[in-house]
ROBA-8153 format. One record per residue: residue in one letter; x, y, z of N, C-alpha, C in turn. Coordinates in steps of 0.2 Angstrom, whole numbers. Atoms other than C-alpha are relative to their C-alpha. Example, Ala and Ser with C-alpha at 12.3 -4.5 7.8 and 13.67 -1.06 7.14 Angstrom:
BEGIN
 resn   n_x   n_y   n_z  ca_x  ca_y  ca_z   c_x   c_y   c_z
    a     4    -6     0    62   -22    39     4     6     0
    s    -4    -6    -1    68    -5    36    -4     5     3
END
This chain:
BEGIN
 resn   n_x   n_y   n_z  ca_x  ca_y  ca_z   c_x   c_y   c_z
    x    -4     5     2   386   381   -38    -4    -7     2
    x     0     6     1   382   363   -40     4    -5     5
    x    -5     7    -4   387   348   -28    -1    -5    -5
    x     3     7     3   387   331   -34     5    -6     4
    x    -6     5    -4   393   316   -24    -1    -8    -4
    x     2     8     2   396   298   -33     4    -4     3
    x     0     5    -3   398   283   -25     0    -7    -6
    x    -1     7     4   403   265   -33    -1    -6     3
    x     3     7    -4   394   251   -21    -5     1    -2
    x     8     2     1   379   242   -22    -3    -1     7
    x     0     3    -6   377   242    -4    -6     7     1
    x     3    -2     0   361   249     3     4     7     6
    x    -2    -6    -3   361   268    11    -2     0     8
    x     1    -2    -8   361   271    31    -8     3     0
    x     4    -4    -2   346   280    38     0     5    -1
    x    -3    -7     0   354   295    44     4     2    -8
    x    -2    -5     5   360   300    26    -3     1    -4
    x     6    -4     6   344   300    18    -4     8     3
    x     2    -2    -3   339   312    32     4     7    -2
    x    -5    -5     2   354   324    29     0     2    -6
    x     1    -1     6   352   322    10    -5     5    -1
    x     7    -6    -1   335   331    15     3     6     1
    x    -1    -8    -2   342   345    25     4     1    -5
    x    -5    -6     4   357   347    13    -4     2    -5
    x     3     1     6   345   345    -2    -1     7     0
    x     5    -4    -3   334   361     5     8     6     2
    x    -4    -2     1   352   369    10     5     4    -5
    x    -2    -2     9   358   370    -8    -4    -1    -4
    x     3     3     5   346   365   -18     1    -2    -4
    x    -1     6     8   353   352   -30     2    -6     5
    x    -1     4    -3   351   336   -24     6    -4    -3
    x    -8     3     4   369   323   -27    -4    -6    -3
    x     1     6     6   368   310   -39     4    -5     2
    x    -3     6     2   370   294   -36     3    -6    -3
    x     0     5     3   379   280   -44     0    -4     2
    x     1     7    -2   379   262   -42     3    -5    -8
    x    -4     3     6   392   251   -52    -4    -9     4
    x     2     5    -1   384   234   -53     3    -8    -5
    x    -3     6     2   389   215   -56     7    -2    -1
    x    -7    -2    -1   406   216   -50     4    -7     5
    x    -1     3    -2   407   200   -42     6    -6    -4
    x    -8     4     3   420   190   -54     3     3    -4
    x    -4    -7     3   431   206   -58     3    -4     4
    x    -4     2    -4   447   204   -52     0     8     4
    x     2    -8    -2   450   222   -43     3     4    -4
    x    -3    -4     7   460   228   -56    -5     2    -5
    x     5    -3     1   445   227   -66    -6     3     0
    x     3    -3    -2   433   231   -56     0     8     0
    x    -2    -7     1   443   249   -53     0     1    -7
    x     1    -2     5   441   250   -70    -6     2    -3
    x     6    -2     4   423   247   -75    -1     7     7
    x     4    -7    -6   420   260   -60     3     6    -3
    x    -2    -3     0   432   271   -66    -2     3    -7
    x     2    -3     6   425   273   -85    -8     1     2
    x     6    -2    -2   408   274   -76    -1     6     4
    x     0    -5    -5   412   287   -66     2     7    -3
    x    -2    -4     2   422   297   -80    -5     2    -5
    x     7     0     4   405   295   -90    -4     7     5
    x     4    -3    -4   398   307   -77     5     7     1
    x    -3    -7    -1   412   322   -76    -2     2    -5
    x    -1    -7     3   412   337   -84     6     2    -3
    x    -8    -4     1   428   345   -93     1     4     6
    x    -2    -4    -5   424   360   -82    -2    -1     8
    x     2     1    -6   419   350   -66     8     1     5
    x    -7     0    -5   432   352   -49    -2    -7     2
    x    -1     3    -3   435   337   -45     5    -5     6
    x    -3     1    -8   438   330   -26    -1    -7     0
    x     0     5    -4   441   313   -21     1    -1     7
    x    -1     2    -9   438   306    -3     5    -7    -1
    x    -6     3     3   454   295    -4     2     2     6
    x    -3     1    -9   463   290    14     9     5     0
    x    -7    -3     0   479   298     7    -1    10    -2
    x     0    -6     1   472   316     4    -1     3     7
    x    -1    -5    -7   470   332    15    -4     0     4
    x     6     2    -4   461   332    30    -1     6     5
    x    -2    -5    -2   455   345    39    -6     3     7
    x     5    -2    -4   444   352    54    -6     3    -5
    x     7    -3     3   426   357    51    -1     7    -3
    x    -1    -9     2   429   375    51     3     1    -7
    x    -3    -1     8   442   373    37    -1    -4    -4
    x     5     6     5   432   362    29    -5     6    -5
    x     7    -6     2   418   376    28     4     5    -5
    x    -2    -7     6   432   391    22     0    -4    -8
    x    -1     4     6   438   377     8    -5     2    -4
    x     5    -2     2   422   376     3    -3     5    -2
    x     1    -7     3   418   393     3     3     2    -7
    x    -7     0     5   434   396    -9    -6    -2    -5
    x     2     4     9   428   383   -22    -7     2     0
    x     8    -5     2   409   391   -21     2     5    -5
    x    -2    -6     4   415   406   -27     6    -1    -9
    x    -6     0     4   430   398   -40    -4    -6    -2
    x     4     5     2   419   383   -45    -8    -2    -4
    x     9    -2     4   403   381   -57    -2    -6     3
    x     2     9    -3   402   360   -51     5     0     4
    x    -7     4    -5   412   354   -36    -4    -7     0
    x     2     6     0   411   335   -38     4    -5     4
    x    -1     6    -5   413   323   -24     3    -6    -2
    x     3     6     3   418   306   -28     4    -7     4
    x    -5     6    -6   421   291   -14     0    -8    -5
    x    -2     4     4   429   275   -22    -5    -5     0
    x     3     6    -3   424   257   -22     4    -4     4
    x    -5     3    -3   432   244   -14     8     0     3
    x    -7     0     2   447   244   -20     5     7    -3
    x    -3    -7     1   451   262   -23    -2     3    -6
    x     0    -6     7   452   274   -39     4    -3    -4
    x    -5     2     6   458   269   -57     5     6    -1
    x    -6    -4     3   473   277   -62    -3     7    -5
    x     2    -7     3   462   289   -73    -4     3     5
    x     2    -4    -4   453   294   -62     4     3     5
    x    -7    -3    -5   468   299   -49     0     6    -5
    x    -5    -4     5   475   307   -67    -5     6     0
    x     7    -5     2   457   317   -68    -1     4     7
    x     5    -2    -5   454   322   -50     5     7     0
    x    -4    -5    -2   461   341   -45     1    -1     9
    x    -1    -1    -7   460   336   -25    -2    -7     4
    x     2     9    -3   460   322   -14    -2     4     9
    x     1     0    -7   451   324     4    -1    -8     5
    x     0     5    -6   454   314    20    -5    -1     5
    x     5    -1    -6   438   311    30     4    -4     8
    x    -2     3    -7   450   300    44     6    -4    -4
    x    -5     5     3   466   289    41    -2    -6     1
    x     2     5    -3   456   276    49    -6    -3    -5
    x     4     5     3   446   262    38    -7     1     2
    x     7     0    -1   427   264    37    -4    -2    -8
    x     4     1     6   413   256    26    -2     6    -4
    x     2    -4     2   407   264    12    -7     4     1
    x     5    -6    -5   391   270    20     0     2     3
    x     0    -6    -6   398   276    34     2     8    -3
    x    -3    -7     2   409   288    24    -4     4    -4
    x     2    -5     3   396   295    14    -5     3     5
    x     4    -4    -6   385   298    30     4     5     4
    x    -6    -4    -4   401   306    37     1     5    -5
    x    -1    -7     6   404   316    21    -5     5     0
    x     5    -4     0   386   320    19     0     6     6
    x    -2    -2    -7   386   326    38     3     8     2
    x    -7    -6     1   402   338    36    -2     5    -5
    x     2    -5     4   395   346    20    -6     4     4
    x     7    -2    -3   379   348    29     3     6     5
    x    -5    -4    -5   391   355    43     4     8    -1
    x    -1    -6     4   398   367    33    -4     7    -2
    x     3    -5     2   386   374    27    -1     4     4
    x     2    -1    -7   379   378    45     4     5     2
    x    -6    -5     0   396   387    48    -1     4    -1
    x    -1    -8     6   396   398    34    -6     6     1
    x     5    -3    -2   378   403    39     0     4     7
    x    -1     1   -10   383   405    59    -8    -1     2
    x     5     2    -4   369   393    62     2    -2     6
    x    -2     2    -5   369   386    78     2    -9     3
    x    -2     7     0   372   367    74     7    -3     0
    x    -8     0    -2   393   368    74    -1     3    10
    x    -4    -4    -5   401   370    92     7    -2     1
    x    -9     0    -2   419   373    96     1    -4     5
END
């Protein structure tokens, strides 16, 4: 299976996620694709969530599953993060990631996504959450391997 994680700011990437991008890359072997929606400064947000949203639907698949990281979706321990996971490995050719901009998800993109997860109910930049997403997927894996890098 395929990961792919997109992203809609122009803000530069933490550290720690280029590090984790490493291990997860070498973990799965397909590294995620980034995008970067640019010149968004005199949009209103209405359209900005728009050009994001046709930039982003430029990038699905008919047959991709996708997940939005969205403050209003399910949220879950690491553990069942990992079975989740597991599930969609085995019932999925692409599982595709995809954290907003600003201002959230276009309307088409809601209508296209099959699942919304919760990293936290609590407000975070968007590099932190991709370093927290990264992180957790990275986590996951570990699980499912019973390496030693999860503890209860």
């Amino acid at each position: 299976m395929k990961f792919r994680h997109l992203h809609s700011t122009k803000e530069r990437e933490p550290y720690g996620l280029f590090v984790l991008l490493v291990q997860l890359d070498f973990t799965i072997g397909d590294s995620l694709k980034m995008t970067n929606i640019k010149n968004t400064k005199n949009l209103t947000e209405e359209q900005q969530k728009e050009m994001e949203g046709k930039s982003i639907m430029q990038l699905i698949k008919p047959s991709d599953y996708v997940v939005l990281l969205d403050e209003r979706g399910s949220e879950f321990r690491s553990i069942e993060f990992a079975k989740w996971l597991q599930k969609k490995q085995m019932a999925t050719k692409r599982l595709l990631f995809i954290v907003g901009g600003a201002y959230g998800f276009s309307n088409n993109i809601y209508e296209r996504a099959n699942e919304k997860i919760s990293l936290s109910r609590m407000t975070f930049s968007h590099q932190m959450i991709r370093l927290f997403f990264v992180e957790q997927l990275y986590r996951a894996f570990t699980i499912l391997r019973n390496e030693p890098y999860h503890h209860q």
